[in-house]
C-alpha positions in Angstrom: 0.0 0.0 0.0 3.0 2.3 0.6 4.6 1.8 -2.6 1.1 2.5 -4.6 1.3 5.8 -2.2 4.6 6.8 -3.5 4.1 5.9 -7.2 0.5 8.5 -7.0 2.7 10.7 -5.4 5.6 10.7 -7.7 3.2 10.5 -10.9 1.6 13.8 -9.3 4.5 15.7 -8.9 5.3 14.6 -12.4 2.2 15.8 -13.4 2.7 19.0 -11.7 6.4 19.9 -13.2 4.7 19.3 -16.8 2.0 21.6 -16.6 4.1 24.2 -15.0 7.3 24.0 -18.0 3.7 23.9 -20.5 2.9 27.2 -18.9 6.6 28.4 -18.9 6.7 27.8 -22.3 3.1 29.5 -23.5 4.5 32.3 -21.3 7.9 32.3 -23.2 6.9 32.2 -26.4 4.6 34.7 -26.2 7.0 37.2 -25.0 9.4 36.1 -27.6 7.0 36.9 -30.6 5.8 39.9 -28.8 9.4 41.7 -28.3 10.5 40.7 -31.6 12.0 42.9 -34.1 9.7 43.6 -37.5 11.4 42.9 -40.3 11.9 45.5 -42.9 10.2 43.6 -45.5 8.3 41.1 -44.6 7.0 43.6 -41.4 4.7 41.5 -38.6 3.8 38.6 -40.9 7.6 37.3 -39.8 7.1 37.2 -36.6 5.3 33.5 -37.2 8.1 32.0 -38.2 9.8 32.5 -34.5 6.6 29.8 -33.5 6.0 27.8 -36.2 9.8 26.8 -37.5 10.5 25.4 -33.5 7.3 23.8 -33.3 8.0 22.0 -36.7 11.6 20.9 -35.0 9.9 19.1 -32.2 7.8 18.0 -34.4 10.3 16.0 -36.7 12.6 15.1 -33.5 10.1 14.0 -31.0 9.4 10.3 -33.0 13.2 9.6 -32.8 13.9 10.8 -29.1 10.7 8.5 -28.5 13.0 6.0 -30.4 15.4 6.4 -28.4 13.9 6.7 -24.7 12.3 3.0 -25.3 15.5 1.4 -27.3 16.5 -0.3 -24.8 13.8 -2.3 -23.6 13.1 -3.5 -27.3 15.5 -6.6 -27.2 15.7 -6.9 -22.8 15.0 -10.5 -22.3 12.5 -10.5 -20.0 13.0 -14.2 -18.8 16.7 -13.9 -18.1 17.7 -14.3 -15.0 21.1 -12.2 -13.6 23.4 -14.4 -11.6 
């Protein structure tokens, strides 16, 4: 019963640290589009591109670091026994 405890508690506080780095992060980019520079030519349409062109980074690299994060429990053997 203690363990189960522990494990609520832990996936709570993991819980927790997400939502407040997703907040960070709203909070972040919003002041980084919103202190921007215009550009000359282009003016406030080119401000997107400070969102859009990291999103569509995490976008691409978010499968492989998934890849990677569960690699190695692909080929564990779960019947072996460590002597």
């Amino acid at each position: 019963m203690l363990s189960t405890m522990s494990s609520a508690r832990k996936s709570n506080t993991a819980f927790v640290v997400g939502l407040l780095l997703v907040l960070h992060g709203f909070f972040v980019v919003t002041l980084l589009v919103a202190n921007a520079p215009l550009e000359k030519t282009m003016g406030i349409v080119q401000k997107i591109f400070y969102f859009h062109v990291p999103c569509a980074w995490l976008l691409m690299l978010s499968p492989s670091c998934a890849r990677l994060a569960v690699w190695p429990t692909c080929f564990a053997d779960q019947n072996a026994v460590i002597v």
